[in-house]
C-alpha positions in Angstrom: 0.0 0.0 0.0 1.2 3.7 -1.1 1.0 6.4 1.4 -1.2 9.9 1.4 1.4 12.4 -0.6 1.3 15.9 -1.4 -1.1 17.7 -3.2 -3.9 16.0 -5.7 -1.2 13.8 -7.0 1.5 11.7 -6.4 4.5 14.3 -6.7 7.7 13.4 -9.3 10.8 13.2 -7.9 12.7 16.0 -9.6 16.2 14.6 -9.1 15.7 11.8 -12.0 15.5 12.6 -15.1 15.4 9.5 -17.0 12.1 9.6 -19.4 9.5 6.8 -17.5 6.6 5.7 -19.9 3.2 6.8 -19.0 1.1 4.7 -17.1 -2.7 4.4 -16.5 -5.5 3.3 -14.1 -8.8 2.3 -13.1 -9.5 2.3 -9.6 -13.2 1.8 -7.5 -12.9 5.0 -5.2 -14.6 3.7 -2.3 -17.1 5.6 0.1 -15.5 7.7 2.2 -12.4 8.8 0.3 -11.3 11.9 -0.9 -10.4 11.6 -4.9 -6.6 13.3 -4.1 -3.7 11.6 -2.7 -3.2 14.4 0.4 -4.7 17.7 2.1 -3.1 20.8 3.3 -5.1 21.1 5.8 -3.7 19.7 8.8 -7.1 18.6 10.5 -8.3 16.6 7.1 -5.2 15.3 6.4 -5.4 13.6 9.9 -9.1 12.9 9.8 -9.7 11.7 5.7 -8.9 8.8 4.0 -6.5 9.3 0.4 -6.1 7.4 -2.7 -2.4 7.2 -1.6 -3.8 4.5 0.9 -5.4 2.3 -1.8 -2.2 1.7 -4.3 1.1 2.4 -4.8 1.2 4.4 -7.5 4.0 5.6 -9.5 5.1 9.5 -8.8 3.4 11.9 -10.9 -0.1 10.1 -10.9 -3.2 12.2 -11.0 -6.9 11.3 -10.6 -8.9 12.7 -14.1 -11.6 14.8 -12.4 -12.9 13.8 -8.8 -15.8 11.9 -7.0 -17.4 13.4 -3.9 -16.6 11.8 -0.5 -19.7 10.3 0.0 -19.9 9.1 -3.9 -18.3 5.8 -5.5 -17.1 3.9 -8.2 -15.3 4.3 -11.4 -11.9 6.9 -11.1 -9.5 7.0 -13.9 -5.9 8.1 -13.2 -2.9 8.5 -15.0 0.5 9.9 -15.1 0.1 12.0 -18.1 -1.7 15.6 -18.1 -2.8 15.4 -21.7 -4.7 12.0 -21.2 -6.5 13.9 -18.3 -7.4 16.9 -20.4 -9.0 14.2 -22.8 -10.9 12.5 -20.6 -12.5 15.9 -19.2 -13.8 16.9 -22.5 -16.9 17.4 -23.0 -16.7 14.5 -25.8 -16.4 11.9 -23.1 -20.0 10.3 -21.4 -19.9 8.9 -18.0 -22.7 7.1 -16.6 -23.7 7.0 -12.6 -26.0 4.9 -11.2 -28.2 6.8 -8.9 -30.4 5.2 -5.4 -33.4 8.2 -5.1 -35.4 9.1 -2.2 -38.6 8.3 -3.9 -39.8 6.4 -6.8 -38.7 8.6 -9.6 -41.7 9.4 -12.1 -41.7 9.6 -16.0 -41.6 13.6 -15.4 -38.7 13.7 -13.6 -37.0 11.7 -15.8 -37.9 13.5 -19.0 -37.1 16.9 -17.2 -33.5 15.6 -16.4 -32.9 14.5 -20.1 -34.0 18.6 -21.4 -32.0 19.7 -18.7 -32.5 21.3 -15.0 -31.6 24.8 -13.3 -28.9 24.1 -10.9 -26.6 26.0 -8.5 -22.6 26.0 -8.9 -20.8 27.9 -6.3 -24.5 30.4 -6.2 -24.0 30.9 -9.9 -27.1 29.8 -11.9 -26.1 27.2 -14.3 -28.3 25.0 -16.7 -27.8 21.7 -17.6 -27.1 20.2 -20.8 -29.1 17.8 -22.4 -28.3 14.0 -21.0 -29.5 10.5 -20.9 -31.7 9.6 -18.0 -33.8 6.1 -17.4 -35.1 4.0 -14.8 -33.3 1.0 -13.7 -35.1 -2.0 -13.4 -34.5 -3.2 -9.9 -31.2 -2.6 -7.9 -27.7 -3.4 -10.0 -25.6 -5.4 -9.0 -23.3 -3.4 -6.4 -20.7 -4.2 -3.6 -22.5 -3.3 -0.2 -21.9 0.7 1.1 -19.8 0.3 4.3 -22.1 2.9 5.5 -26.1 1.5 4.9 -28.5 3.9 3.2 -31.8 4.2 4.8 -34.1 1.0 4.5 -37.6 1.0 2.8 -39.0 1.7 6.4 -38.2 5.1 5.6 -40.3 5.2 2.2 -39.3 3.6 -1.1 -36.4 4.4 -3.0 -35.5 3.6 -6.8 -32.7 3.3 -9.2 -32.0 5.1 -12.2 -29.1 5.6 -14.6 -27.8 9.4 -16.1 -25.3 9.7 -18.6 -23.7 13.2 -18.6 -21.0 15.0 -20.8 -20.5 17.7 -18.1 -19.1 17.3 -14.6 -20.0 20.4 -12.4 -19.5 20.2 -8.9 -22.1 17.4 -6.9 -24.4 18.0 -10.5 -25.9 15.0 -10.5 -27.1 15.3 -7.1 -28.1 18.9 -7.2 -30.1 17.3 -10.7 -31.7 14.8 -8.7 -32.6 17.0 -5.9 -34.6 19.9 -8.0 -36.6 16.9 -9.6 -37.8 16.3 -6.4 -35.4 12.8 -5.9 -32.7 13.7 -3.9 -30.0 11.3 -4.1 -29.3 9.0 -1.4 -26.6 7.1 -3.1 -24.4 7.5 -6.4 -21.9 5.3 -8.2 -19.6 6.2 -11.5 -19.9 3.0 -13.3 -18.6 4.0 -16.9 -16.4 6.9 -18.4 -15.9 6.6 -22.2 -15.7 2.5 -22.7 -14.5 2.7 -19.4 -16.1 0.2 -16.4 -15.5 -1.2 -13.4 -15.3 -4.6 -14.8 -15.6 -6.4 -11.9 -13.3 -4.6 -9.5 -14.7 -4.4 -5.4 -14.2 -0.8 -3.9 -10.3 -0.2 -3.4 -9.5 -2.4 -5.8 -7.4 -0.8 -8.9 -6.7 -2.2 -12.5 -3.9 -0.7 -14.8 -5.1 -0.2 -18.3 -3.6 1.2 -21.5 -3.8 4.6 -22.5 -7.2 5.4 -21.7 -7.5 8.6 -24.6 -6.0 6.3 -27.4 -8.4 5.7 -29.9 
């Protein structure tokens, strides 16, 4: 196992020089962890969990965009800043699996695909167009270490959105003006990108994930 390291990436050491290829990977960011490998804060750096405590990975690795603390699944990571850059684009889909508070109607799900007024950092924002649909029963997903509410509490459903933007907690905030918040959320694809299998924690390397 690696250990947290500076900053939101594993930092190069500057004394060699030698050219390294680039390397890539998929990892299953788990509940709970931060998507960087270290904070500067002193009381989060005690107090969080970093990708750092997952893998070692080799110096210079950065996570391509970022999952919330409380959200999981599917983080891509790589060495090389122009494969990130790729991967951010707008031309790339990634897919979440979302557990609502409520059974999410035929409305809601048409007004997510046309779009939804949102907040980002008290700026209005609009959303783009995107793929919504209602899952048919529950999908296949490793346990959260941390249970969300039972049916006791009301009924709760699944759906899937597919998104070319990434704004800060959007798919919550989506789910939330609908009238769904979201109690749960998983990243299950990005690009051709899944999760193939691997259990929260676990991480895959993979070739260049921008080729092609």
């Amino acid at each position: 196992m690696g250990s947290p390291r500076q900053g939101y990436f594993y930092p190069v050491n500057t004394e060699d020089t030698s050219p390294t290829p680039h390397r890539h990977f998929v990892l299953y960011k788990p509940y709970g962890y931060l998507s960087q490998f270290v904070s500067a804060f002193a009381l989060e750096a005690r107090k969080k969990r970093f990708l750092g405590e997952l893998f070692d990975f080799p110096p210079g690795t950065m996570s391509i965009g970022r999952l919330d603390e409380d959200s999981e699944g599917l983080l891509l990571l790589t060495t090389d800043g122009r494969v990130s850059e790729v991967i951010r684009s707008r031309h790339v889909e990634k897919e979440y699996y979302v557990q609502a508070d409520g059974l999410v109607t035929d409305e809601a799900l048409a007004q997510l695909r046309a779009g939804v007024a949102i907040s980002i950092q008290g700026v209005p924002y609009r959303t783009g167009p995107c793929q919504a649909r209602r899952l048919a029963g529950p999908p296949a997903l490793p346990p959260r270490p941390r249970p969300v509410r039972d049916d006791r509490h009301g009924p709760t459903s699944w759906i899937s959105i597919t998104l070319t933007e990434g704004k800060f907690r959007q798919v919550r905030k989506m789910t939330a003006v609908v009238g769904f918040p979201t109690l749960r959320l998983v990243r299950v694809r990005i690009g051709p990108h899944t999760l193939g299998g691997l259990p929260p924690g676990g991480v895959r390397e993979v070739p260049d994930p921008a080729a092609g």
